[in-house]
C-alpha positions as CSV (number, residue, x, y, z in Angstrom):
1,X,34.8,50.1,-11.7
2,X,31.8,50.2,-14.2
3,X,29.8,47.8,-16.6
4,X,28.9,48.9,-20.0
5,X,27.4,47.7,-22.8
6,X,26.4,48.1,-26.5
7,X,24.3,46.9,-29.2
8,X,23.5,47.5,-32.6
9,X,20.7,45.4,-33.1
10,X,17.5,44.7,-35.7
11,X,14.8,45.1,-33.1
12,X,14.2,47.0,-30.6
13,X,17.2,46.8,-27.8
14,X,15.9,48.4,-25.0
15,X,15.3,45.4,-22.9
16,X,18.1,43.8,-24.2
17,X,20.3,46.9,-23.0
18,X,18.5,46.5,-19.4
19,X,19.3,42.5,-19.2
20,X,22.5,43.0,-20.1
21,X,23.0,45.3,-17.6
22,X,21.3,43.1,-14.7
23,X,24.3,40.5,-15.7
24,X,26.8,43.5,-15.3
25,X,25.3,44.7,-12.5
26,X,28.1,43.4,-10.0
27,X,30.6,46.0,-11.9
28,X,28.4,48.9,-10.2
29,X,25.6,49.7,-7.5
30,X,25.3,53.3,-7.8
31,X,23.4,54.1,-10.6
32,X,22.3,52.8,-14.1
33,X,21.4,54.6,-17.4
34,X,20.8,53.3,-20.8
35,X,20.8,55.7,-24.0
36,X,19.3,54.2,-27.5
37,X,18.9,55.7,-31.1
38,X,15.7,55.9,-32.7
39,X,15.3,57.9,-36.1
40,X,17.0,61.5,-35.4
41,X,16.9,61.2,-32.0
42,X,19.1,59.7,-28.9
43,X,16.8,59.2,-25.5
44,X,18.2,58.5,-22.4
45,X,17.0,57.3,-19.0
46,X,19.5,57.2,-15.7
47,X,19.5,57.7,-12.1
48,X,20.7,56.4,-9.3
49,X,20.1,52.8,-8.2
50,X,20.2,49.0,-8.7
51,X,19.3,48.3,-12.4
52,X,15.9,46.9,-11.5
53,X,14.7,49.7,-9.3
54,X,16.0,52.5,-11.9
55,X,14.3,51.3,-14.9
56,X,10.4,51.0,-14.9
57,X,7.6,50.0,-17.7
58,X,7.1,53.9,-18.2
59,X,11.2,54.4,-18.6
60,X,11.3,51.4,-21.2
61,X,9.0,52.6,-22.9
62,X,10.5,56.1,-23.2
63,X,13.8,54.1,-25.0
64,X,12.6,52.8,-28.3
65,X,15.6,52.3,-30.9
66,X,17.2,49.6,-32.5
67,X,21.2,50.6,-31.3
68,X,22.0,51.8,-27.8
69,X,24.1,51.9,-25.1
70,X,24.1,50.9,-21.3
71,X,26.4,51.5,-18.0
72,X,25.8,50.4,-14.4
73,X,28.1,53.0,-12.1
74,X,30.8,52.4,-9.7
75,X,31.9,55.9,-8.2
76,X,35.6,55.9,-8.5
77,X,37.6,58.3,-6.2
78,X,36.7,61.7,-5.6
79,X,34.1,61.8,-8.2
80,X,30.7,63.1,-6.7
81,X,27.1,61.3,-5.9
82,X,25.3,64.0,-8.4
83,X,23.0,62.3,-10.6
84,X,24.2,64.3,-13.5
85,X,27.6,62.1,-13.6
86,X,25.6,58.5,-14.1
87,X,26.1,57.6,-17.7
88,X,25.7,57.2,-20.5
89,X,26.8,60.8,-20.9
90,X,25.7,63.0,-24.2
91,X,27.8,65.5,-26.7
92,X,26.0,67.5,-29.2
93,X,29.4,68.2,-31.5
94,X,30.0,67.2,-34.0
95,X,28.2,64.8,-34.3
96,X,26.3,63.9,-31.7
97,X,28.0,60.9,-29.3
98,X,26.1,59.3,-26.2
99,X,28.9,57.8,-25.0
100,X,29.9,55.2,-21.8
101,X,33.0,54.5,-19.9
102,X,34.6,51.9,-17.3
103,X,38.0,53.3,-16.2
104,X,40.0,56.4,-14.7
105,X,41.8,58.8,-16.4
106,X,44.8,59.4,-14.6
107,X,45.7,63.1,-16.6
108,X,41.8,63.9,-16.8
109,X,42.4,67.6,-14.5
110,X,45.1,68.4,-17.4
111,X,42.5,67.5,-20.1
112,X,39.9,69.3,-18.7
113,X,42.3,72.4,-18.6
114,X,43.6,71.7,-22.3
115,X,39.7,71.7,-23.7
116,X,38.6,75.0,-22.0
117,X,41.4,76.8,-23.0
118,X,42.5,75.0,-26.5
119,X,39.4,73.3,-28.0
120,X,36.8,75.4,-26.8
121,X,34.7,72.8,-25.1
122,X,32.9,73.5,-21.5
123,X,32.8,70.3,-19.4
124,X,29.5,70.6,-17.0
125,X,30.6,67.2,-14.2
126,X,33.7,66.5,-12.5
127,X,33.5,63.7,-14.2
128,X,36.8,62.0,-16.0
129,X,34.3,59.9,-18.2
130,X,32.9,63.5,-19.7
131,X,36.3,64.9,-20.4
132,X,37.2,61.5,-22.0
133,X,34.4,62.4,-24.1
134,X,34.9,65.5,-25.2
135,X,38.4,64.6,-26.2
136,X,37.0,62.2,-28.2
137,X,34.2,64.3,-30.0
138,X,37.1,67.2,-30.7
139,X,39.2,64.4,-32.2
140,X,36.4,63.1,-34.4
141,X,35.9,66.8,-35.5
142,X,39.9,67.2,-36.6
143,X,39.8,63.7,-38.1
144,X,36.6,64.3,-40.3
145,X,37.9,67.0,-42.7
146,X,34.3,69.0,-43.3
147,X,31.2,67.0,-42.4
148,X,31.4,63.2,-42.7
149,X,33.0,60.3,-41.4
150,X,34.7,57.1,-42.4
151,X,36.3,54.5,-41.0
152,X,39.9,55.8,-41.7
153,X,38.8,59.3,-39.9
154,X,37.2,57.1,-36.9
155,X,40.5,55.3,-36.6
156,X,42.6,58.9,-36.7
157,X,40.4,59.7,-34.2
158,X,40.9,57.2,-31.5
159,X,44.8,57.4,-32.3
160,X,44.9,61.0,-31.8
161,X,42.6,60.4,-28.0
162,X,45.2,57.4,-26.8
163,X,47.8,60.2,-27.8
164,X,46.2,62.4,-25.0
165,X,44.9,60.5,-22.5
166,X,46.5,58.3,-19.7
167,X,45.5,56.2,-18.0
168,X,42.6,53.4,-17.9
169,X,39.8,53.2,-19.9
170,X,36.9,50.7,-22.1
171,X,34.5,52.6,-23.8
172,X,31.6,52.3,-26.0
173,X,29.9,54.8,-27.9
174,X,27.5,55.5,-30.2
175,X,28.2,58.1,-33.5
176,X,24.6,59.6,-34.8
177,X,23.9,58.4,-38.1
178,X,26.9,56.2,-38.2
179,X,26.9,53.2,-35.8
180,X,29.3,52.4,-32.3
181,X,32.3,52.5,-32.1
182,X,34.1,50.6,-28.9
183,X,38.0,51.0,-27.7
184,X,40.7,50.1,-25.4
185,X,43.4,52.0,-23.5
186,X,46.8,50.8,-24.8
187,X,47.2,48.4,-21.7
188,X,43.7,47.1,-21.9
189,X,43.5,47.5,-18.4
190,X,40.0,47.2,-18.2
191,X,38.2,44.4,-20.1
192,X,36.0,44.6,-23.4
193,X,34.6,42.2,-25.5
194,X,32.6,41.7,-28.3
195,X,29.8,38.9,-29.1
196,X,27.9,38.3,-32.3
197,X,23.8,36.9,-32.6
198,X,22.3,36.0,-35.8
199,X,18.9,36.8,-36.5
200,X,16.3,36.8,-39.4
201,X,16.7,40.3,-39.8
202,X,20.6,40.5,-40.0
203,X,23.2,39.7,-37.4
204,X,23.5,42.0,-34.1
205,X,26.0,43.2,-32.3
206,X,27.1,43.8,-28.8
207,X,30.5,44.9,-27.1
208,X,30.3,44.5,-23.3
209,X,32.7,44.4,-20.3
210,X,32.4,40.9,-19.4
211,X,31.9,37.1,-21.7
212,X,28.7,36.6,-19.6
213,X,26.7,39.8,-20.5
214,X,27.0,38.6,-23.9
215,X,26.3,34.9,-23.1
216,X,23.2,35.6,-21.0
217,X,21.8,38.0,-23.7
218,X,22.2,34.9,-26.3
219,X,25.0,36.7,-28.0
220,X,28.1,34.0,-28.8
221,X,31.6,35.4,-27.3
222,X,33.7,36.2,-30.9
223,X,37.1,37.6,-28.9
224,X,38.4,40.8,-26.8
225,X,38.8,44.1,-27.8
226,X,42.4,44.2,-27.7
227,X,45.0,46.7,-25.8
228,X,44.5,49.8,-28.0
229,X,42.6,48.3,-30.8
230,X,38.9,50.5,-31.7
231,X,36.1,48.7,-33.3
232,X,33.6,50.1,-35.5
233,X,30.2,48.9,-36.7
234,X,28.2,50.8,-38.7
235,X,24.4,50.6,-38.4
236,X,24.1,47.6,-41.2
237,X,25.7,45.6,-39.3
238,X,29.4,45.4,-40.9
239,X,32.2,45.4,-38.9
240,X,35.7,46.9,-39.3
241,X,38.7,47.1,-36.8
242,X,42.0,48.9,-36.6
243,X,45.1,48.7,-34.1
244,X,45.1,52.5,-33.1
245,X,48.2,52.7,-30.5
246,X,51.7,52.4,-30.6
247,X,53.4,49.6,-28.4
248,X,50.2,48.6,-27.1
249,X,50.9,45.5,-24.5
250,X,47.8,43.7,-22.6
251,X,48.7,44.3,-19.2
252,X,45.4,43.6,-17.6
253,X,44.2,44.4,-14.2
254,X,44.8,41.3,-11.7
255,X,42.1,42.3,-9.3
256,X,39.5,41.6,-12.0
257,X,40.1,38.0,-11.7
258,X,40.7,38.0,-8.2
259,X,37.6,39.9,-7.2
260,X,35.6,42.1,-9.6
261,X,34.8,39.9,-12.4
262,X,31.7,37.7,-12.4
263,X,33.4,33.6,-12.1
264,X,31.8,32.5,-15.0
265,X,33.3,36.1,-17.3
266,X,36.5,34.7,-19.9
267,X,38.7,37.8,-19.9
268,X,41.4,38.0,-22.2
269,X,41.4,34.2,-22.5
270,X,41.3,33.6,-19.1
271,X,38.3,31.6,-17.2
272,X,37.9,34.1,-13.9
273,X,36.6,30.8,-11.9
274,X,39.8,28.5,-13.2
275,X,41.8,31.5,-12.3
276,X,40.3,31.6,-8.7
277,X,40.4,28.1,-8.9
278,X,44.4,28.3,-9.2
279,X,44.7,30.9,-6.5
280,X,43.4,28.5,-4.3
281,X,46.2,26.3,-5.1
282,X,49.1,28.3,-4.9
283,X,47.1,29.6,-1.6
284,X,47.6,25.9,0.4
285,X,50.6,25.5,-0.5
286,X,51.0,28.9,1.4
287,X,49.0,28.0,4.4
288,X,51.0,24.2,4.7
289,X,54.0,25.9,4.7
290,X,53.0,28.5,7.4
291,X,50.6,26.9,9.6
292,X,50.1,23.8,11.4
293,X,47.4,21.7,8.9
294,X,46.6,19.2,11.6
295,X,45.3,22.4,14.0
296,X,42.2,23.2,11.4
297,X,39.0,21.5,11.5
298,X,37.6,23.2,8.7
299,X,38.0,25.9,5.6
300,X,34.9,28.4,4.9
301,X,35.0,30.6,2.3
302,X,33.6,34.5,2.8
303,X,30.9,34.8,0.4
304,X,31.0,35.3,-2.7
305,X,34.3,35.5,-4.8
306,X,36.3,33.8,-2.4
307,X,34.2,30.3,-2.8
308,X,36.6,28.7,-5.3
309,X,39.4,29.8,-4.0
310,X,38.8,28.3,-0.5
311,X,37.1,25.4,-2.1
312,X,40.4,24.4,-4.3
313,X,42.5,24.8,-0.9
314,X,40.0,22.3,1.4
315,X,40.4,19.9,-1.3
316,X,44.3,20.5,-2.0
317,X,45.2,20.1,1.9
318,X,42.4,17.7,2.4
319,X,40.8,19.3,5.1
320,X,36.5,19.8,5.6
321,X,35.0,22.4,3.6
322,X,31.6,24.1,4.5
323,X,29.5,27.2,3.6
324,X,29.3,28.8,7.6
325,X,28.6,32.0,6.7
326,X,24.9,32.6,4.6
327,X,25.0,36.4,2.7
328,X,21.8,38.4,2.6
329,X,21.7,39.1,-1.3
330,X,19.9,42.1,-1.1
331,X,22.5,44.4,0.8
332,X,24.8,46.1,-1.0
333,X,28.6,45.4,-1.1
334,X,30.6,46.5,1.3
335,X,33.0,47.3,-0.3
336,X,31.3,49.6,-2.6
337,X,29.2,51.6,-0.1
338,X,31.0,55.6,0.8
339,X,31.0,55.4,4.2
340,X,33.1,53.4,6.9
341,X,30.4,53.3,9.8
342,X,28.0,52.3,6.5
343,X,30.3,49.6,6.0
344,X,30.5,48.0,9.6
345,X,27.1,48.2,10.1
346,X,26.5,46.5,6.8
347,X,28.7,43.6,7.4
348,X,26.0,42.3,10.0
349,X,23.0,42.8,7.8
350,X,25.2,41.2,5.1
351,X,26.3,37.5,6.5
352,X,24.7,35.4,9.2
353,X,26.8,33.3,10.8
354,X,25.6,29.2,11.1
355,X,26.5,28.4,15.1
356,X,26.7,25.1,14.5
357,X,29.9,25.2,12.0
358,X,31.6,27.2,14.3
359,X,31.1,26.2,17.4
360,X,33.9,24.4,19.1
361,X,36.4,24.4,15.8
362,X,39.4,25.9,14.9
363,X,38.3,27.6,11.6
364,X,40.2,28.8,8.6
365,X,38.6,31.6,6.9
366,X,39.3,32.2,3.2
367,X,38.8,36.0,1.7
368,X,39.5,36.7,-1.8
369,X,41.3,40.3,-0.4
370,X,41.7,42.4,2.5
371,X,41.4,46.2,1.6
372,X,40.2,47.8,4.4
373,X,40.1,45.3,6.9
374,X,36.9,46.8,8.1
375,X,34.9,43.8,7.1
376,X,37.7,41.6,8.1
377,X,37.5,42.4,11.3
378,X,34.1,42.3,11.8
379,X,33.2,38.4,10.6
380,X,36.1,37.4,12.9
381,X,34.2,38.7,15.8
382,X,31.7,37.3,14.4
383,X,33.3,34.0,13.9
384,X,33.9,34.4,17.7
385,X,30.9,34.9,18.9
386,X,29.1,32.1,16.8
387,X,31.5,29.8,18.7
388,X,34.9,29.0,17.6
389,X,37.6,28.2,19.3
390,X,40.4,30.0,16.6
391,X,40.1,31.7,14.2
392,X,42.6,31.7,11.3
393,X,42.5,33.7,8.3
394,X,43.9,33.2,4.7
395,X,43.5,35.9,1.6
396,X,43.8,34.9,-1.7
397,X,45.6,37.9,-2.9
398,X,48.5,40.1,-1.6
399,X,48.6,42.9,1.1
400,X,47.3,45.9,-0.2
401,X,49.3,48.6,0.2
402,X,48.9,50.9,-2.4
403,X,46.0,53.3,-3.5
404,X,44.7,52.1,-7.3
405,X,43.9,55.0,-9.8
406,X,42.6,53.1,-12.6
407,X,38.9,52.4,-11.6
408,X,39.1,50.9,-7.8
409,X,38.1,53.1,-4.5
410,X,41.3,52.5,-2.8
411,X,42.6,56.3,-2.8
412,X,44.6,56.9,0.2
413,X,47.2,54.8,1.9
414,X,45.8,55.4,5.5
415,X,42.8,53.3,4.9
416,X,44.5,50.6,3.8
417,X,45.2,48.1,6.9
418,X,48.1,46.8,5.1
419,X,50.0,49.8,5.1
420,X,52.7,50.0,7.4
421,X,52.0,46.8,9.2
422,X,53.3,43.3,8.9
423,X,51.1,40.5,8.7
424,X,51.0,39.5,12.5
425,X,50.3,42.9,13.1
426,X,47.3,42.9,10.6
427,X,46.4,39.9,12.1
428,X,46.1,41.2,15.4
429,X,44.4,44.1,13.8
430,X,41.3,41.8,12.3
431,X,41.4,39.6,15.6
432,X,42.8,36.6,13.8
433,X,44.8,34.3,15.5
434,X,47.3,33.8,12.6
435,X,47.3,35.2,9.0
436,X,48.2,34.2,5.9
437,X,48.4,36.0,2.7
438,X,49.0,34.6,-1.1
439,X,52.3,35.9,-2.8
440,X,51.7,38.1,-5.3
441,X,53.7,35.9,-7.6
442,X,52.2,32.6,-6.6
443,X,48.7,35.3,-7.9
444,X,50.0,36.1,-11.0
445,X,51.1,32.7,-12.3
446,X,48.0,31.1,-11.0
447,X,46.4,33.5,-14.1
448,X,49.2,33.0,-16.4
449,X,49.1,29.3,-15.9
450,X,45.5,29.5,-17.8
451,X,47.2,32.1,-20.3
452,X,51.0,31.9,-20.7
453,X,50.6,34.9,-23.1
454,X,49.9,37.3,-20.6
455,X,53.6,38.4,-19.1
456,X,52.5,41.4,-17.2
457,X,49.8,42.8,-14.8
458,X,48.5,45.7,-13.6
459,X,49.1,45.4,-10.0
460,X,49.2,48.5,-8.2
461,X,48.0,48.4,-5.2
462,X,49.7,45.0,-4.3
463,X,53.4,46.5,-5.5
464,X,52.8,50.3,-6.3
465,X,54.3,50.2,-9.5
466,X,51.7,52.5,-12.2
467,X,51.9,50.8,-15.6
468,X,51.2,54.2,-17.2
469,X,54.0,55.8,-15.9
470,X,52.5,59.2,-14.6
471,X,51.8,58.7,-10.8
472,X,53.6,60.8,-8.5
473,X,53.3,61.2,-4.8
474,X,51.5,64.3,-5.2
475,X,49.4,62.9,-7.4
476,X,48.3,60.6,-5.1
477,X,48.3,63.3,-2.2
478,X,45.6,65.6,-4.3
479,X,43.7,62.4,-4.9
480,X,43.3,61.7,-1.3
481,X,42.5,65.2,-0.5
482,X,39.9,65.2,-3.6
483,X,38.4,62.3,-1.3
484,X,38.2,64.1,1.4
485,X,36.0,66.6,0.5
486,X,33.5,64.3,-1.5
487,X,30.5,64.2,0.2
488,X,27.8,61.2,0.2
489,X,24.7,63.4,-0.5
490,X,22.9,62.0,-3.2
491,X,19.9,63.7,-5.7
492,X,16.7,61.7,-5.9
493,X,14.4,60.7,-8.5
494,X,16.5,60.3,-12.1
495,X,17.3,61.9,-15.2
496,X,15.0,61.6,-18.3
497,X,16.2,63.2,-22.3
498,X,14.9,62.7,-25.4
499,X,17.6,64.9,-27.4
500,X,17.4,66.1,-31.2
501,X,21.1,65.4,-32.1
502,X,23.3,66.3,-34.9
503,X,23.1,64.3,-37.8
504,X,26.2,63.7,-40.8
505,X,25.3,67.5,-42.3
506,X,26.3,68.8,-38.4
């Protein structure tokens, strides 16, 4: 899971690349880069790292340009800690693209194969994000018929690359000499939006995975990218659109509103924090009808996603609510981080438990998932030890049982606690003395409820079933075993260009 952004602005957009960014940077820990356009040139700036510690005065500097585009990294599956696969990534031909992605390709290896031996191109990462864009710079060179592009060869373009590719994917890029262009995989698994600022000098752009980048860069939300839809604006500003896939169908990802998404995002006309809000409906009504109400003293939410959630259920049960468990902002998330002993030990460093909240009460905890189980496991003991006298637990999604393969680390069964257990074996797992999960029905209408239009989700790893149509149990077998042999070494310092790139007579 990534963050990216773009901008095609009147000023200078390098700091308003970086703030956007900050506001994405829950969508990704492990690295940041930013790439803008100034006269004949693209520079570019990214290594690994929170947004604020990548970029400095001296990096900002180095990124004049009045378009550009942004990503904050989430390492998806088998892909490798090498600084060279942060984006924004950069193609030379035809045209010269600097390019971002938030997704997974599930046919990427196949791709790969196809442009080494058919279109000639050499792909230097492991990358899916660089195949994806090589794909899309061959297409652009079919589409263009001799040296120029326009809008109708764009659009031919992007049709031609959902032909191809599988799988999910949001991308922004920027086309030297010509503007951005921004697209959607024919599910629109992964969100993309687009807001609009006028200024003295003209009106800006900028296309962004989530509402509140755009919001808190004083851009006004206009709509979504929609499923399969590419956008163009050209570098004056003007803005032209075209529905480039057949049978496109929004079937978004429901772990974006249960988990990834910032509360106050709108994705795909749905409010993430009345969408939690709803979970934590449907979620009493699940705990009344499986637990004795009159045994809890009090609901506490696991910081941070799950807050609504377990705030809706205290109120819809009419039980105390309270905030026993404080998060140390400045660790990473746990869930992110490569390593499993990294994770346990961050869990402590992470949340502090109040004693005085615990002590002596029977204590429902509310999670917005359990994945691993890992961090589960650990604040119940901690729960424990802080003094309560049970210890119940209630997640606002499904079981996971399934490995996701469009964007989420959850590649092999075996890590999944879910996975051959029932729940009163997963609660004896985690140390809880009873467990409830939501249904994954009770899930889905809670988001439908906000937006009746939306009939299907991407759901995977709660009921296995691949909206693209393309996963087989080998695949997911070499995917596992492609995790295996990723290693967690990671390259210091960062990446600096300033690239001559190839301009309309390329």
């Amino acid at each position: 899971m990534c963050g990216i952004v773009g901008v095609i602005g009147r000023g200078p957009v390098n700091q308003l690349l970086y703030d956007s960014l900050l506001l994405l940077q829950h969508r990704g820990q492990d690295a940041a880069g930013i790439a803008t356009s100034h006269g004949n040139h693209f520079n570019m700036y990214k290594a690994h790292g929170l947004v604020r510690d990548v970029f400095r005065t001296r990096n900002m500097r180095s990124l004049p340009g009045t378009s550009g585009v942004g990503q904050v990294r989430y390492p998806t599956a088998g892909s490798s800690s090498s600084e060279e696969e942060a984006q924004p990534f950069y193609v030379n031909a035809p045209f010269g693209i600097v390019f971002a992605h938030n997704g997974n390709l599930t046919n990427w290896r196949e791709l790969r194969e196809a442009l080494y031996r058919v279109d000639r191109r050499h792909i230097n990462t492991n990358s899916d994000s660089e195949v994806l864009l090589n794909v899309l710079a061959h297409e652009l060179q079919s589409a263009a018929n001799g040296v120029s592009l326009d809008d109708d060869a764009i659009f031919r373009a992007v049709t031609q690359v959902h032909n191809r590719v599988k799988g999910a994917y949001a991308v922004v890029a920027q086309i030297s000499g010509y503007g951005m262009l921004a697209f959607r995989d024919p599910h629109g698994i992964r969100p993309l939006c687009i807001g609009r600022q006028e200024t003295d000098e003209g009106v800006e752009w900028m296309v962004a995975s989530e509402s509140v980048a755009l919001e808190g860069s004083g851009f006004v939300f206009v709509r979504d990218v929609l499923p399969g839809e590419a956008v163009f604006i050209d570098l004056d500003g003007r803005l032209v659109s075209r529905q480039c896939a057949e049978n496109a169908r929004l079937v978004p990802c429901i772990f974006e509103y249960v988990y990834f998404a910032r509360p106050d995002s709108l994705i795909d006309g749905v409010s993430v924090y009345d969408a939690r809000l709803r979970m934590g409906e449907y979620l009493a009504d699940k705990v009344a009808r499986n637990m004795r109400i009159g045994d809890i003293d009090v609901v506490m939410p696991i910081p941070d996603s799950s807050r609504p959630a377990a705030m809706q259920l205290a109120s819809r049960l009419n039980l105390d609510y309270r905030e026993g468990l404080i998060k140390n902002r400045y660790v990473g998330r746990t869930f992110i981080m490569p390593g499993q002993a990294v994770r346990r030990k961050s869990v402590r460093q992470k949340l502090n438990a109040i004693g005085q909240e615990f002590k002596g009460k029977n204590v429902l905890l509310v999670d917005d998932s359990i994945v691993r189980g890992t961090t589960s496991r650990e604040i119940v003991d901690m729960a424990r030890a802080a003094g309560a006298n049970k210890v119940y637990f209630a997640s606002a999604a499904p079981p996971v049982r399934f490995p996701n393969v469009y964007g989420i680390d959850m590649p092999t069964q075996k890590e999944l606690i879910a996975t051959g257990r029932s729940d009163e074996e997963i609660a004896r797992a985690i140390g809880a003395d009873s467990l409830v999960y939501q249904d994954l029905a009770d899930m889905q209408q809670a988001v439908r409820d906000i937006n009746p239009s939306i009939t299907r989700f991407e759901a995977s790893c709660f009921d296995g079933e691949y909206i693209t149509g393309d996963i087989t149990p080998e695949y997911l077998e070499r995917l596992g075993q492609s995790r295996a042999s990723t290693g967690d070494d990671e390259a210091a310092g960062g990446l600096q260009f300033n690239m001559g790139y190839a301009t309309n007579d390329a």
